[in-house]
C-alpha positions in Angstrom: -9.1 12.5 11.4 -5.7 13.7 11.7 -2.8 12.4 9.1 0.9 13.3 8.9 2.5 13.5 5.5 6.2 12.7 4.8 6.5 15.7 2.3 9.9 15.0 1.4 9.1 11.6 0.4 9.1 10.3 -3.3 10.3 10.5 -6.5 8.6 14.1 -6.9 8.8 15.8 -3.7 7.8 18.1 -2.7 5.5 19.4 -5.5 3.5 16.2 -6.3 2.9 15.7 -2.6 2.2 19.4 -2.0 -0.6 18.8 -5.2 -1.7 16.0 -3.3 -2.6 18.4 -0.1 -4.2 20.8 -2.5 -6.3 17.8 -3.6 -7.2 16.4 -0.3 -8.5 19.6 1.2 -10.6 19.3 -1.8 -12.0 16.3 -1.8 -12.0 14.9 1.8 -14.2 16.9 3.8 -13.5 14.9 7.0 -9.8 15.7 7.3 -9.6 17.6 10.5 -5.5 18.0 10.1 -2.9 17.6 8.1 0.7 17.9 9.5 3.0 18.4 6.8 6.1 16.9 7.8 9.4 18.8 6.2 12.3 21.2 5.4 10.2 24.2 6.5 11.3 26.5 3.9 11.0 24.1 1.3 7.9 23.1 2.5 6.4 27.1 2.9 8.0 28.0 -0.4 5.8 24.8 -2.3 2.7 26.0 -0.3 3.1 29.3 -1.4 3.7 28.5 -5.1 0.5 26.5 -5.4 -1.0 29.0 -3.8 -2.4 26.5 -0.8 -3.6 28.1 2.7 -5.9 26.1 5.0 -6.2 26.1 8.7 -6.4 22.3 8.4 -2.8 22.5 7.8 0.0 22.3 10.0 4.3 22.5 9.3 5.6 19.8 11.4 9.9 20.8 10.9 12.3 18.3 10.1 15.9 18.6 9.4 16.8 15.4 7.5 15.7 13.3 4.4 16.1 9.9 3.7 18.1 8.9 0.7 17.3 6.2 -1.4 20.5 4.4 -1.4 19.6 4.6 2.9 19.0 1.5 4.5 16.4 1.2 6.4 17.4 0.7 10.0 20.3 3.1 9.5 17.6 5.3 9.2 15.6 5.0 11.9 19.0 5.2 14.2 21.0 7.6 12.4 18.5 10.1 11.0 16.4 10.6 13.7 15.1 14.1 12.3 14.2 13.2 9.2 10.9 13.4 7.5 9.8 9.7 7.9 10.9 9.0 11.4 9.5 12.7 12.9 6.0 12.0 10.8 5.9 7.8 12.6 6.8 10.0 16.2 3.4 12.1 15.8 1.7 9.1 15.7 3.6 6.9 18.6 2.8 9.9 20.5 -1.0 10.4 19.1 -0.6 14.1 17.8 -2.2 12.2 14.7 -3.3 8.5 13.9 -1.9 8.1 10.4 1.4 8.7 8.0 1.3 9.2 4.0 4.6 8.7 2.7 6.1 8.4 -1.0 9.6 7.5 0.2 11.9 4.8 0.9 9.9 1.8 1.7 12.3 0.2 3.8 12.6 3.4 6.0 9.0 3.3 6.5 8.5 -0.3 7.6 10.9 0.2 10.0 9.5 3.4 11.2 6.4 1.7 11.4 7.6 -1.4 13.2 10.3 0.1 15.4 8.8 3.7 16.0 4.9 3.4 16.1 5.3 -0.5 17.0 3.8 -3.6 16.5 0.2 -4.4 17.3 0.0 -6.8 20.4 0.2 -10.8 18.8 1.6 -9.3 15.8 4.9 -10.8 15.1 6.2 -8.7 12.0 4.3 -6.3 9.7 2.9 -6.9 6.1 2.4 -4.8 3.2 -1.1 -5.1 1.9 -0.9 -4.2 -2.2 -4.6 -3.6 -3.5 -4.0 -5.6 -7.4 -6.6 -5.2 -10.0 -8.4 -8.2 -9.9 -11.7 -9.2 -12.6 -14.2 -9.4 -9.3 -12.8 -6.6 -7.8 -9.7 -5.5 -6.1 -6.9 -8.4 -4.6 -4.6 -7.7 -1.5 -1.4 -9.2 -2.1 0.5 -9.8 1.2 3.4 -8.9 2.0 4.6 -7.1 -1.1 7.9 -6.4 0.2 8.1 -5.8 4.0 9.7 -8.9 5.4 11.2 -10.8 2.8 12.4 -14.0 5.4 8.9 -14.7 6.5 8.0 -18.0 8.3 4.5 -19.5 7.8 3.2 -17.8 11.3 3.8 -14.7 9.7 1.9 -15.9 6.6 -1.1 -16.9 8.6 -1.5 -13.7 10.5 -1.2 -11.5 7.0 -3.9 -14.0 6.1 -6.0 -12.8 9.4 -5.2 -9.3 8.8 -5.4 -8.9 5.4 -9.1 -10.2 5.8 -9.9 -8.0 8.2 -8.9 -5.1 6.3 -11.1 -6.2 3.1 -13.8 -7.0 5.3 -14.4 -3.5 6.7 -13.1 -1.4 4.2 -14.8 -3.4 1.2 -17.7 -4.8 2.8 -16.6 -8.7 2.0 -18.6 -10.9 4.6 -16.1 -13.9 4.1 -13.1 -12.7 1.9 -11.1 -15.4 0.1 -7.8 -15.9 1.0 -5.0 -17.6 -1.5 -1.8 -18.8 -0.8 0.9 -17.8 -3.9 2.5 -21.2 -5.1 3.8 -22.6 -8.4 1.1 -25.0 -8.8 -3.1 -25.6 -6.9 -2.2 -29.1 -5.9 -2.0 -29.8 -2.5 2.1 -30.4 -1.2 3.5 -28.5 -3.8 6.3 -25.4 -3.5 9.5 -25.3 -1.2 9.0 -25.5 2.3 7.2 -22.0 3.8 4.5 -22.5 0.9 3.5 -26.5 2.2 4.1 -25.3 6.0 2.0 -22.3 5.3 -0.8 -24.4 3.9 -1.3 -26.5 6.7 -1.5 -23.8 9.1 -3.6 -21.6 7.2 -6.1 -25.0 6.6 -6.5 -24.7 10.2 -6.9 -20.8 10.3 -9.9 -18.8 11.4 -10.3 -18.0 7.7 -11.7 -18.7 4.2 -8.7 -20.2 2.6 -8.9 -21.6 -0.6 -5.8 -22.7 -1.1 -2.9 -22.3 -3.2 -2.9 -20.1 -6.4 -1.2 -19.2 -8.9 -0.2 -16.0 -10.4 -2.5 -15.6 -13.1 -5.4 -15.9 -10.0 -4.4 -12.4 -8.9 -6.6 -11.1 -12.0 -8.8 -13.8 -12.7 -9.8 -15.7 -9.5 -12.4 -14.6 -7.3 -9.9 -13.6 -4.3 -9.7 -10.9 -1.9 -5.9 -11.8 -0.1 -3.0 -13.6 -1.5 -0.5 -14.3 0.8 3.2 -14.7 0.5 6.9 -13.7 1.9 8.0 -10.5 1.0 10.3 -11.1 -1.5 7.9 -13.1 -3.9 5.4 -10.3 -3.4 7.4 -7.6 -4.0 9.1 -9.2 -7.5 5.2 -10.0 -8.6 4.3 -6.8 -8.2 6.9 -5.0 -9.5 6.7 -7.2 -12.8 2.9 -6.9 -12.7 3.4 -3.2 -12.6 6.0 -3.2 -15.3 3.6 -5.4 -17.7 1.1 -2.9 -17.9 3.4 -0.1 -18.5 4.7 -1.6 -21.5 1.5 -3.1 -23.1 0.1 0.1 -23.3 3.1 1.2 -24.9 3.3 -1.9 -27.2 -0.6 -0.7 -28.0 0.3 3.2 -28.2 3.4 2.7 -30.6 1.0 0.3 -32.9 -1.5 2.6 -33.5 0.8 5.2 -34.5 2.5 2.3 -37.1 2.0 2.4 -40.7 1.1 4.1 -43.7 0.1 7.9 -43.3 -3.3 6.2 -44.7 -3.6 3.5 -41.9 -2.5 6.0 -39.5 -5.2 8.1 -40.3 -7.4 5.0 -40.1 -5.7 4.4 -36.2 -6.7 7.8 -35.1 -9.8 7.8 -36.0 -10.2 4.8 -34.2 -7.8 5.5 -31.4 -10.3 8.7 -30.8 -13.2 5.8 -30.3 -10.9 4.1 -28.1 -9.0 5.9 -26.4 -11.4 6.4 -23.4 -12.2 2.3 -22.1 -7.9 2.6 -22.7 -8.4 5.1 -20.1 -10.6 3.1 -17.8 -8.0 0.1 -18.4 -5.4 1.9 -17.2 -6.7 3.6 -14.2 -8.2 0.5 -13.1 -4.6 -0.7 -12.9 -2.8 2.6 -11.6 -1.5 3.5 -8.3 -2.9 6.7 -8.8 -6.2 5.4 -8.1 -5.3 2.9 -5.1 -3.1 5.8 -3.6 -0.9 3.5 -1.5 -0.8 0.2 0.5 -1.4 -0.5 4.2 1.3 -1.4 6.6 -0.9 -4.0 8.4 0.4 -5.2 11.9 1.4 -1.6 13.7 -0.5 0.5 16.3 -1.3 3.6 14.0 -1.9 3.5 10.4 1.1 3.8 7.6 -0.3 4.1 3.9 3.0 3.0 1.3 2.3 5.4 -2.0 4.3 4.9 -5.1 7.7 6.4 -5.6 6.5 8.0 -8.7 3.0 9.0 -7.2 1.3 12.0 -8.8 -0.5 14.6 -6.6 -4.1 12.5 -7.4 -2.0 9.4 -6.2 -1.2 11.2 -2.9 -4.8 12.8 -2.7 -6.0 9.1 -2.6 -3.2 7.7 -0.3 -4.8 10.7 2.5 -8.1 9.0 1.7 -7.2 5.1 2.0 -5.5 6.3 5.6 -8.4 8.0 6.3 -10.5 5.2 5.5 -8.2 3.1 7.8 -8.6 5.2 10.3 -12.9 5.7 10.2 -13.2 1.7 10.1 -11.2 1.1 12.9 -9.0 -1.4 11.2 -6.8 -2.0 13.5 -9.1 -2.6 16.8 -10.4 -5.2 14.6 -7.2 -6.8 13.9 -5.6 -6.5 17.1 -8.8 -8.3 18.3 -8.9 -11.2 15.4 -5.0 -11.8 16.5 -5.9 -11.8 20.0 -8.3 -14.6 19.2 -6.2 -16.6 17.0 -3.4 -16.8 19.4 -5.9 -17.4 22.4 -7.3 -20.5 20.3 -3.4 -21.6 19.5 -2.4 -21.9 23.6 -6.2 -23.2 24.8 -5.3 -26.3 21.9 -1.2 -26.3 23.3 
């Protein structure tokens, strides 16, 4: 498999996306290539200060970097050259078949939708989010892409997102939920009740409309939504679990020099299933989230994604990439819309 990576992307670049290279050539045996897409003496220096050499990689140059304050189409048009839009070009013209990036998120849908394109059916892209969930891991979709969805797009993210879980996590008939601000049938403003009726009649497993507390507790594999209500729930689930673990940190360190004493010994006991919580719920061990809808594979990572983060970002798109996702969803949309005109 060959992947591009947007080296200049994220809150950390270059190092933590350099780490993340390190990593990969570590861990991922399969990696054929890795284009390294950046400032080239930037990108050489980093390279040579973590003391990385590999024929696997290669320095793909760019002259331009995307600001956060960018917005997204402006970047597609106006900064042709820069990280993001020369790493989607490898793919449109199959150098590779994937991008990693850790930058803006709004650059890189629209790299993905307007550079590498739309699958065929596809009307607009979804971000697939992989939430910790009690039975396993939860796609929520979209988390952010396109915020003015209509319920077509819902019942396509529904088709793809269960395409995705069902051949990278082996679920024969994954469970698909629609986000709403009640179960009963008819509630929610108007995309949520027009959603549900089409997504009754999709080629799917739906169960209906959820709730926000069934991300973790519900046996579900996608929840749909627009992009805006997926992008605030995961933002605040994200949030949540930052600061309970610092409510629980700055608790056990409370007290009396007695009771503290008391709290490390017992922090000591705890302090690894705290781990395990956290990692369960970390980015750093999902790496990033699909862009489900385009010709080539896109993996989202986290702003703020460590060098493991980006390591397992690599992995997801090369996962992507060995399961032929998208065949499998350009033919599961190919069917759907075939059975929409045969009943028209």
């Amino acid at each position: 498999m060959k992947i591009a990576l947007d080296v200049m992307g994220g809150d950390h670049a270059p190092q933590n996306n350099i780490g993340g290279v390190k990593l990969a050539l570590e861990a991922l045996p399969d990696l054929e290539k890795l284009y390294l897409v950046g400032t080239p003496g930037i990108v050489e220096a980093e390279l040579e200060r973590q003391g990385i050499s590999s024929p696997k990689i290669e320095l793909v140059a760019s002259t331009q970097v995307v600001d956060m304050a960018d917005n997204g189409l402006a970047v597609v048009r106006g900064k042709k050259d820069s990280s993001m839009s020369v790493a989607a070009r490898l793919v449109k013209d199959h150098e590779c078949q994937a991008v990693v990036s850790a930058g803006h998120t709004g650059a890189a849908v629209t790299a993905g939708t307007l550079i590498i394109g739309r699958l065929p059916g596809v009307d607009f892209p979804g971000i697939a989010s992989p939430m910790p969930n009690e039975h396993g891991t939860c796609y929520l979709i979209d988390a952010g892409a396109n915020p003015d969805a209509k319920p077509n797009h819902l019942v396509q993210y529904a088709i793809m997102g269960s395409v995705y879980t069902r051949h990278l996590h082996g679920r024969e008939k994954p469970i698909v939920g629609l986000m709403n601000i009640g179960e009963e049938e008819g509630k929610g403003h108007e995309l949520a009740r027009e959603s549900a009726v089409l997504l009754r009649e999709a080629p799917i497993h739906f169960r209906g409309n959820v709730e926000g507390h069934d991300i973790f507790e519900t046996p579900l594999d996608v929840i749909v939504c627009d992009g805006f209500t997926g992008n605030v729930v995961l933002k605040t689930a994200e949030a949540t679990a930052k600061v309970v673990f610092k409510w629980v940190k700055a608790e056990m360190g409370a007290g009396s020099p007695l009771l503290k004493a008391w709290k490390g010994l017992g922090g000591a006991i705890v302090r690894p299933y705290l781990r395990k919580v956290k990692d369960k719920g970390s980015y750093d061990t999902y790496g990033g989230s699909p862009l489900l809808g385009i010709k080539g594979v896109l993996i989202i990572a986290h702003g703020s994604s460590s060098p493991l983060a980006i390591m397992n970002a690599i992995r997801v798109a090369g996962e992507s990439i060995s399961h032929k996702v998208n065949p499998h969803i350009e033919a599961a949309i190919q069917q759907y819309t075939a059975t929409l005109s045969n009943q028209a």
